[in-house]
NUKE-417859 format. One record per residue (C-alpha): residue number from 1; residue in three letters; x, y, z. Coordinates in nm, 3 decimals. Each point is the difference from the previous one (the first is absolute). Layout:
REM residues N
(NUM 'ala' (X Y Z))
...
***
This chain:
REM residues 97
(1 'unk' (10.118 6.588 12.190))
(2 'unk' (-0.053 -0.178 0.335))
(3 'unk' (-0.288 0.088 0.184))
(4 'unk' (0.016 -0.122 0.332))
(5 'unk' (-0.387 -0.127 0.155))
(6 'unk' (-0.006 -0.062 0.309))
(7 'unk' (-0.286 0.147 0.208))
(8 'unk' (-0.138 0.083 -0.370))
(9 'unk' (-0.151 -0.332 -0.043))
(10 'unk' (0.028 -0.356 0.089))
(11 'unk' (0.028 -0.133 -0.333))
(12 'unk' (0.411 0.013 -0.029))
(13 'unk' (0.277 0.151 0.157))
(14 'unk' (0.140 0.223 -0.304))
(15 'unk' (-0.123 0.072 -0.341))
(16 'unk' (0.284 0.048 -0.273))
(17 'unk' (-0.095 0.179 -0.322))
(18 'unk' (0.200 -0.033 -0.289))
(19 'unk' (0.013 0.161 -0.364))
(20 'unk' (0.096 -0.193 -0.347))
(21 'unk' (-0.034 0.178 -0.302))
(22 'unk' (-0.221 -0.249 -0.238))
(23 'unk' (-0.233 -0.295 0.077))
(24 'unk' (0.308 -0.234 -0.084))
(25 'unk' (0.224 0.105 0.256))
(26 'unk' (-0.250 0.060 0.274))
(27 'unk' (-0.060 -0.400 -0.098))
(28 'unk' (0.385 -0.078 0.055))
(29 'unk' (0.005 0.161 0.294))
(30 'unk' (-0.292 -0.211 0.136))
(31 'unk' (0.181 -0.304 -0.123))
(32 'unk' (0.288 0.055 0.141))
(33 'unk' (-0.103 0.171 0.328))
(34 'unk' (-0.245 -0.342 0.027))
(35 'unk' (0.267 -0.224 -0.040))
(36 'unk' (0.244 0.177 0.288))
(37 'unk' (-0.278 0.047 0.206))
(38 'unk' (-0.083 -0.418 -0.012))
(39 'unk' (0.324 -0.096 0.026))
(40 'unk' (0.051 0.177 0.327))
(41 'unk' (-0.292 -0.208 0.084))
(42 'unk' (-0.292 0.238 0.003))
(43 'unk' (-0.318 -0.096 -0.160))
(44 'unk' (-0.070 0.255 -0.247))
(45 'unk' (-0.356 0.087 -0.199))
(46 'unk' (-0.012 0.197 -0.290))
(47 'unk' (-0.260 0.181 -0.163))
(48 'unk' (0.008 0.203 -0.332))
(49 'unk' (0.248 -0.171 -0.224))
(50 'unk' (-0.197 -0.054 -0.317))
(51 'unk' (0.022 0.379 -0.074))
(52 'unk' (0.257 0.074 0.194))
(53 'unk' (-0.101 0.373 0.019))
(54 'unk' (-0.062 -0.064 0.413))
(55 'unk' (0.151 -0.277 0.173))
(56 'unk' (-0.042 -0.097 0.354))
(57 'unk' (0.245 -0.209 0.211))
(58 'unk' (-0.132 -0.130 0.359))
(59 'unk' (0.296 -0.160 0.175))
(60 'unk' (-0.176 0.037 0.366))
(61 'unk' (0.117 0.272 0.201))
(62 'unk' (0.149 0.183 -0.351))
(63 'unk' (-0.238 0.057 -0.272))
(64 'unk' (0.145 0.146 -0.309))
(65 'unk' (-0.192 0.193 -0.263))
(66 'unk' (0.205 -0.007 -0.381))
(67 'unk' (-0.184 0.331 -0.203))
(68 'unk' (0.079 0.157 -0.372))
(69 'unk' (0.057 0.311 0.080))
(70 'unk' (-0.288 0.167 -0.129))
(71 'unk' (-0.237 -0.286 0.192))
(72 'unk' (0.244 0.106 0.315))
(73 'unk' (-0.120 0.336 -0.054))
(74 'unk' (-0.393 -0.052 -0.013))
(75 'unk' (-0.028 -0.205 0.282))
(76 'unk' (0.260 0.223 0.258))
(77 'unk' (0.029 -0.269 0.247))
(78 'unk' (0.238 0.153 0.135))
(79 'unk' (-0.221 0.300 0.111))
(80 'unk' (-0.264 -0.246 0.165))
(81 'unk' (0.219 -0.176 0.184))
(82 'unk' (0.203 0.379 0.129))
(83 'unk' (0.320 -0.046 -0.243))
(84 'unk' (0.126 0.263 -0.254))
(85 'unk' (-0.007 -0.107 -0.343))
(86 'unk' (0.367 0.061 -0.143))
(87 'unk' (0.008 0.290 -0.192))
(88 'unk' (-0.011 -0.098 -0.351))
(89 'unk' (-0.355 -0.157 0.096))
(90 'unk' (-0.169 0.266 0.115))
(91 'unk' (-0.204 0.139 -0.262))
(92 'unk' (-0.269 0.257 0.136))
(93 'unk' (-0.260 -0.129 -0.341))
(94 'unk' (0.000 -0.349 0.112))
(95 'unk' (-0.294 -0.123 0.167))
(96 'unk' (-0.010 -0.171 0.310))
(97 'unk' (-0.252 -0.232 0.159))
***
C-alpha cells in the first residue's frame, strides 16, 4: 500500500507499507529493498532488523514500513495515516494504538 503524505506531514513524501509472512522474509525484503534503494543512490536508514517483526526503511522523501502480518495488524498504520488496510488485515479484535 502507498500512502501518499503530502500536506499530512513534513517528514516524507509517501509512506509504503508492505506485508511478509515470517520475520525471515520481512528481513529479505529489507535487504534487498536496502540494497536497490542505495544503488539508485539514496541514503537509506534502517531500523528494526534484529527481529525483523517491524522494519523501517527511510530513503528521504519515501519511507517504507516492512510488518508480519499480525504486527501489520496491531499497529494499523494505515488507519492513522487515512489508508484502508487490505482486506485480509482487517481484523475487528486487533488492537490499535
Amino acid at each position: 500500500m502507498v500512502i501518499d503524505l503530502a500536506g499530512k506531514t513534513s517528514i516524507a513524501d509517501a509512506m509504503v507499507i508492505a506485508s511478509g509472512r515470517s520475520s525471515r522474509q520481512v528481513g529479505a525484503m529489507a535487504d534487498h529493498l536496502m540494497t536497490k534503494l542505495k544503488a539508485r543512490g539514496l541514503d537509506v536508514t534502517v531500523e528494526g532488523m534484529t527481529t525483523c517483526d517491524w522494519v523501517l526503511l527511510d530513503a528521504g522523501d519515501v519511507v517504507v514500513h516492512l510488518f508480519r502480518p499480525e504486527v501489520r495488524a496491531f499497529y494499523n498504520l494505515e488507519k492513522m495515516w487515512g489508508g484502508v488496510a487490505p482486506a485480509h488485515l482487517q481484523d475487528s479484535s486487533a488492537s490499535v494504538l
